[in-house]
N, C-alpha and C positions, 0 to 999 in steps of 0.2 A: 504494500500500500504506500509505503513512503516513495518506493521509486514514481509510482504513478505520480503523487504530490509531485514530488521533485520536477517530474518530465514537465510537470504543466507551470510549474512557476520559472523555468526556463524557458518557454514560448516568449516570442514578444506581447506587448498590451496588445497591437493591432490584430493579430490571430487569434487573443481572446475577446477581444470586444467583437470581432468576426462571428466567431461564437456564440457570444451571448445575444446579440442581435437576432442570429437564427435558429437559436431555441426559444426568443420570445416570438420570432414569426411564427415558429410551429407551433404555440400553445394558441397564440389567438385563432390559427386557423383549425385545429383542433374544439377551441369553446365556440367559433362560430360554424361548423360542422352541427353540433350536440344542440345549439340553439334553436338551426334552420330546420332541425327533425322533430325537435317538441314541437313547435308553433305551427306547421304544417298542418291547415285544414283537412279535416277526412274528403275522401273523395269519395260522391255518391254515382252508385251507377245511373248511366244515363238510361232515361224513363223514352222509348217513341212516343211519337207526339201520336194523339187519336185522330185516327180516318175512321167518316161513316163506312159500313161497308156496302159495297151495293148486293143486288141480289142474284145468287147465280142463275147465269144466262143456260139457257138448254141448247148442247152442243151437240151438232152431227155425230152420229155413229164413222169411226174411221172406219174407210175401206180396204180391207187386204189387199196390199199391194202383189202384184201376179210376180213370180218367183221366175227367175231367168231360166232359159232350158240349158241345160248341163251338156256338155259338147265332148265326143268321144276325144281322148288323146291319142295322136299318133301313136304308133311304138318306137320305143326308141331303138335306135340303132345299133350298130353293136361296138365297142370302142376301138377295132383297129379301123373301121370306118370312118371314123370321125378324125383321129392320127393321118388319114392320106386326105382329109380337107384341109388340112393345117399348112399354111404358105412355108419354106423351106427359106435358110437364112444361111447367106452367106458368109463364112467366116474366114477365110483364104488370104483377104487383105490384113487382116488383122494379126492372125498367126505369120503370116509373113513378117510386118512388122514386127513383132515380138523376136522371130529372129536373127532379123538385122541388128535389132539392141543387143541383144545378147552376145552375140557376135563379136559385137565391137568393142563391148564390155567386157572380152575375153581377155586380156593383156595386162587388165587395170587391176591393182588391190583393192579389195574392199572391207574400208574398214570392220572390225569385228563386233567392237557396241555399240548400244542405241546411238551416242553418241559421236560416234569415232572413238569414244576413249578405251583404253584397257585397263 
């Protein structure tokens, strides 16, 4: 306990006056917290306001609406039939390319880690 004393009589005044300023901030906004909750009027639920009501009206009988006719499905296909619908993709330039890079990257070190570093 005495070091605490001690630590805080070594502060300068202006870190204490810092201090005690913003512990009397905290108490008044603490008593006017406590204050604005007592005096708060009770809130009554709100009441609608009265409408005559009129008298109900006698409404048509709905009519069934007629049900769409259900329509046979093809059959489907069988799935290598559908594999020879499928447009075909040329990939010739591509692998090519790949290796020309390669190729040419043949002579070169590459570094070992992420970085280059080891």
């Amino acid at each position: 306990m005495a070091d605490v004393i001690g630590t805080l009589n070594a502060l300068p005044p202006a870190i204490k006056a810092g201090w005690a300023i913003w512990l009397a901030w905290a108490a008044a906004q603490v008593m006017w917290y406590r204050r604005a909750r007592v005096a708060a009027p009770a809130v009554k639920p709100a009441t609608p306001p009265l409408v005559a009501r009129r008298r109900p009206e006698s409404r048509p009988e709905p009519r069934p609406e007629p049900r769409p006719v259900r329509q046979e499905a093809k059959p489907a296909s069988s799935p290598a039939a559908a594999d020879v619908s499928l447009p075909s993709i040329d990939l010739s330039d591509i692998v090519a390319a790949a290796e020309r890079s390669s190729a040419r990257d043949a002579g070169t070190p590459h570094p070992s880690g992420i970085l280059g570093l080891e």
